[in-house]
Structure formats: structure tokens, C-alpha cells
C-alpha positions in Angstrom: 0.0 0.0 0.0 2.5 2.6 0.7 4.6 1.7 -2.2 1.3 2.6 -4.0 0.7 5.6 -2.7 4.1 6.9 -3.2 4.2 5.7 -6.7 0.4 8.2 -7.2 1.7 10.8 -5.9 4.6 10.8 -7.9 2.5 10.8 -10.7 0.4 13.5 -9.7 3.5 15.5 -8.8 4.9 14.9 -12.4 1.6 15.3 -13.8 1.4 18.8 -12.6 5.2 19.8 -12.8 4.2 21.8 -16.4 1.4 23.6 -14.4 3.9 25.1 -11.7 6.3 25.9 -14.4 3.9 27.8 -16.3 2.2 29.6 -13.3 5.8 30.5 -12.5 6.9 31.9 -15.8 3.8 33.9 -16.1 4.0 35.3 -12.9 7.5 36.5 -13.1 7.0 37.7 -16.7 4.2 39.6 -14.9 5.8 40.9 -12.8 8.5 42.6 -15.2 6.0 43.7 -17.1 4.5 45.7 -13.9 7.5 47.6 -13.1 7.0 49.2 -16.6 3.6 50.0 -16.2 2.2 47.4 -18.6 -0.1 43.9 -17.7 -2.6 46.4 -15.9 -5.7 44.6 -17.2 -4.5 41.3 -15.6 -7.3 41.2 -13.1 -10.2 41.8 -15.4 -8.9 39.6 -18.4 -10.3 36.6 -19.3 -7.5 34.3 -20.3 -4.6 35.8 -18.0 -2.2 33.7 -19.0 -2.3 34.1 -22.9 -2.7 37.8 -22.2 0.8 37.8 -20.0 2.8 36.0 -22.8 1.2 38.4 -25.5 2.0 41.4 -23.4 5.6 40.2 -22.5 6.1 39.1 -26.1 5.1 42.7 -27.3 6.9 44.4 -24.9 10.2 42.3 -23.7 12.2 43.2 -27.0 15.6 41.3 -25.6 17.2 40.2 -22.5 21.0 39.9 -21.4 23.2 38.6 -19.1 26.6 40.2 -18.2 29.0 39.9 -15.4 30.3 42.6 -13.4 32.5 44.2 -15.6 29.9 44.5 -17.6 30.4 42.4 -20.8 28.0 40.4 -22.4 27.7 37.0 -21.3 26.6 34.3 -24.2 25.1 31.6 -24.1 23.3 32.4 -20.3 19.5 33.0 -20.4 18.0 36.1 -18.5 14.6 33.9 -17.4 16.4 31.0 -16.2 18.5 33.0 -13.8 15.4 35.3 -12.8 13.7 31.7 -11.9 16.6 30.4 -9.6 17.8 34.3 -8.7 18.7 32.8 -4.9 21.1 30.3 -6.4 23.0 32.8 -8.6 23.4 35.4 -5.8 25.1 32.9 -3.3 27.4 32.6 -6.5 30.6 34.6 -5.8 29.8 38.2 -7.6 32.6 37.4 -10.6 31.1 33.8 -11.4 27.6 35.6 -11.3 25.2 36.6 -14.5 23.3 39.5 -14.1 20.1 39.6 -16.2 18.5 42.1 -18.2 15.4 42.6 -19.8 14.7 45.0 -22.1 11.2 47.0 -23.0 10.5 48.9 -25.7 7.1 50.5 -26.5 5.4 51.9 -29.8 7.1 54.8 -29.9 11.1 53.4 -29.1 10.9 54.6 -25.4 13.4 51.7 -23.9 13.6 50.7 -20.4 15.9 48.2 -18.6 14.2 45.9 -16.1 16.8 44.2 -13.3 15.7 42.1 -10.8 16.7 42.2 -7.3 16.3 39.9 -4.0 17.4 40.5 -0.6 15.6 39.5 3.1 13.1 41.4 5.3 11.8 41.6 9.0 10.5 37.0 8.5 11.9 36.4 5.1 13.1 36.7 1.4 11.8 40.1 -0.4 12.2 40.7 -4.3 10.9 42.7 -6.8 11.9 44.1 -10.2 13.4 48.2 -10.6 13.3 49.4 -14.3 15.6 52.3 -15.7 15.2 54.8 -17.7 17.7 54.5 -21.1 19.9 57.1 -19.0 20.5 53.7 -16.8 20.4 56.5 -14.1 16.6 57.3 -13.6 13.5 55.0 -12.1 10.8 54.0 -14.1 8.9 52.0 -11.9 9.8 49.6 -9.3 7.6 46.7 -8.4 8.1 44.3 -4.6 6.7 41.6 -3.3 7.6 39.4 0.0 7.1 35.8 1.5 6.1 36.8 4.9 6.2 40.5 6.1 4.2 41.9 8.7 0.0 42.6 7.5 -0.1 46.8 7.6 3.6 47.0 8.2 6.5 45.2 6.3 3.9 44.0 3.8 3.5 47.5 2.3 6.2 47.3 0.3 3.8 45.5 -2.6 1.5 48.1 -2.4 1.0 50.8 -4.8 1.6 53.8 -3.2 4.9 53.1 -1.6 6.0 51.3 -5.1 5.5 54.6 -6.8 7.6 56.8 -4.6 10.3 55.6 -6.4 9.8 57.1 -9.5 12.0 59.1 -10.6 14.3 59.0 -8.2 18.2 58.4 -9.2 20.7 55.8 -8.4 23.7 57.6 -9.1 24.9 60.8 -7.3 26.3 64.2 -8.4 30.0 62.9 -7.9 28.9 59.8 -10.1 28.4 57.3 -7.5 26.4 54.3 -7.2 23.8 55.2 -3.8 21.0 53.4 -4.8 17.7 54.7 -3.0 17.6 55.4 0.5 14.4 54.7 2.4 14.4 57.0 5.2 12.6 56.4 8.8 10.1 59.5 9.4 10.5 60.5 6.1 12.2 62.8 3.4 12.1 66.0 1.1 10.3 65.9 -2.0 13.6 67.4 -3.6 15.7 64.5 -2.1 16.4 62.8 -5.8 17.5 59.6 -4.0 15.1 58.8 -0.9 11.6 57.9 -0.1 9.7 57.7 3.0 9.8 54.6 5.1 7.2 52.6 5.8 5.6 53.5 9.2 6.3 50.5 11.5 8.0 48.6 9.0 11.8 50.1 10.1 13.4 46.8 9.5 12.0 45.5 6.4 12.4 49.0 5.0 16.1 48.9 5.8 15.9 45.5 4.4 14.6 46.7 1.1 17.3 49.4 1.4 20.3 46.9 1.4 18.8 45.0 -1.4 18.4 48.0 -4.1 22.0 48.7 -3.3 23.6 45.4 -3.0 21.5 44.1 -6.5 22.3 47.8 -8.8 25.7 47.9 -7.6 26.9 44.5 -9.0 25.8 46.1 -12.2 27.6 49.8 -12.2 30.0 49.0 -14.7 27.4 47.7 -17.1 25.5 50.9 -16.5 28.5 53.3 -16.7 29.8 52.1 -20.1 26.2 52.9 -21.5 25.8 56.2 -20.1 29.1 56.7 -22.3 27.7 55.5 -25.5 24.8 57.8 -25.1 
């Protein structure tokens, strides 16, 4: 009997391993597709799934992975790291590959989508930034968490503390890599490179601090030698 059992469920568990893999891809590809303001009719959409891969495929012009000198890396495939992003950031930073993904809209306006991972108050936190084609400016950023606090930590998905950060810059006036600082009680609407904390939520704030910096800066060379093309 129990050899029978084990031998359903690993059917079942096989059975539905394309399921998972799918409802992975799509929500990950919805994500990216958030954090530049497109896959806004998800909710009300009728087939959410084929409606996900036609908006990334209209929107998701490329991908790339480079390393942190920033040269191109061939042969590595921006999704595949996105779906095991843990694994490659215990990698040691020069064996790591740093993905890419690229939008484009109607009228040529790019943006470059990176993804970034780091721990809050309980647990892992991740989200997607997008830049700007000055690889200096915020699009739209886009977080989500495993098991922040209801009203507190778990703010950081909502809308209205997502879109504080746009606009806001990564680099500084001396040319710097700061990242975003998310300051406790709150900042100046002129300050191009904070945003308020979340009230309560200190740590997981801080949290999502550390990760913005420790996940751009990896990729400062990358962004550097394109500011110098432009």
C-alpha cells in the first residue's frame, strides 16, 4: 500500500510539474511587465495567461546577461536566472550573471528591467526596478515578500509606496552608485534619492534598502559604459 501511494503521488506531482512551471513563468513575466507600467488589465482579463505572454512578447524586446565588468555573457539566459535568482546570488559576484530585460514601447521609449532579492523583517523580499535609457533614472519599481508583517512590512507591494520611487536616481552628483535610500520619518520631496519609510515597518524598509544597493551595484560597470555610449 504505501509503495502505491508513493508511486500516485509521484504521478500527480509529475503530472502537474508543467502547471507550476507555467504559473511560474507567467507570474514572473508579470511581474517585469509591472515595473513598466504594462499587464494592468491582468485582473479583469479573461485568459490571464495568454494575455501575460502576448503582453511580454510585445513588450520584452531582448534580454541579457553580463557579469560585473559588464560584458556580455553568451550563451546564459536572463529567465532561467530570474527563476533560480537565490542560487546565482550565493554565486561569488565574478562567477555571477546579471540579467537584463529590455522593453520597448510603440514609440522606441526603452527601459531596462533588473531584478533584485534580498531579506526582510521574516523572510526573502524581491521585486523588479526598471531604468530609464539614462540607466540612471526609475521607471517603476515593483516588490513583493514571503512573509512581512500585515499593515507594516507588507507595504512594500503596495501601490503607493511602489511609486515613490519614481524618478528617483541611483547615481549621485559625484557619479556614484547610492541606490535609494528609504528614510525612517520620512524625506524632502527634492531629495532625488530617498523615499519615505514605511511606518512600523523600520526593518523590512532597511531591508529593502540593502537589497536596491547590494543588487544595482553588481551592475555599475554595465551601466556606466552605457551612459558613455549615449
Amino acid at each position: 500500500m504505501v509503495i502505491l501511494v508513493a508511486a500516485v503521488l509521484s504521478f500527480v506531482s509529475e503530472a502537474l510539474r508543467p502547471i507550476q512551471q507555467l504559473n511560474v513563468e507567467i507570474e514572473k513575466k508579470q511581474d517585469i511587465l509591472r515595473s513598466v507600467g504594462k499587464a494592468l488589465d491582468f485582473a479583469s482579463v479573461p485568459d490571464k495567461n495568454a494575455y501575460i505572454l502576448d503582453e511580454y512578447s510585445k513588450y520584452i524586446k531582448s534580454s541579457v546577461v553580463v557579469n560585473s565588468k559588464g560584458e556580455t555573457l553568451e550563451g546564459r539566459d536572463a529567465f532561467e536566472i530570474v527563476k533560480k535568482l537565490k542560487e546565482e546570488m550565493g554565486k561569488p559576484l565574478e562567477q555571477r550573471g546579471l540579467p537584463i530585460f529590455v522593453y520597448e514601447d510603440e514609440s522606441q521609449v526603452k527601459r531596462f528591467v533588473i531584478p533584485v532579492r534580498g531579506k526582510g523583517l521574516w523572510g526573502p523580499i524581491w521585486g523588479y526596478v526598471s531604468l530609464n535609457d539614462d540607466f540612471n533614472t526609475i521607471s517603476g519599481a515593483i516588490f513583493d515578500h514571503k512573509s512581512e508583517t500585515p499593515g507594516l512590512g507588507a507595504e512594500i507591494r503596495e501601490d503607493w509606496f511602489q511609486k515613490e520611487f519614481l524618478n528617483k536616481k541611483i547615481f549621485n552628483e559625484a557619479g556614484e552608485l547610492v541606490s535609494v535610500e528609504v528614510v525612517k520619518g520620512g524625506t524632502s520631496d527634492d531629495n532625488a534619492y530617498g523615499v519615505d519609510a514605511i511606518s512600523g515597518g523600520t526593518i523590512t524598509s532597511k531591508g529593502l534598502e540593502d537589497m536596491l544597493l547590494d543588487c544595482l551595484l553588481p551592475y555599475e560597470s554595465y551601466f556606466e559604459s552605457n551612459m558613455k555610449k549615449d
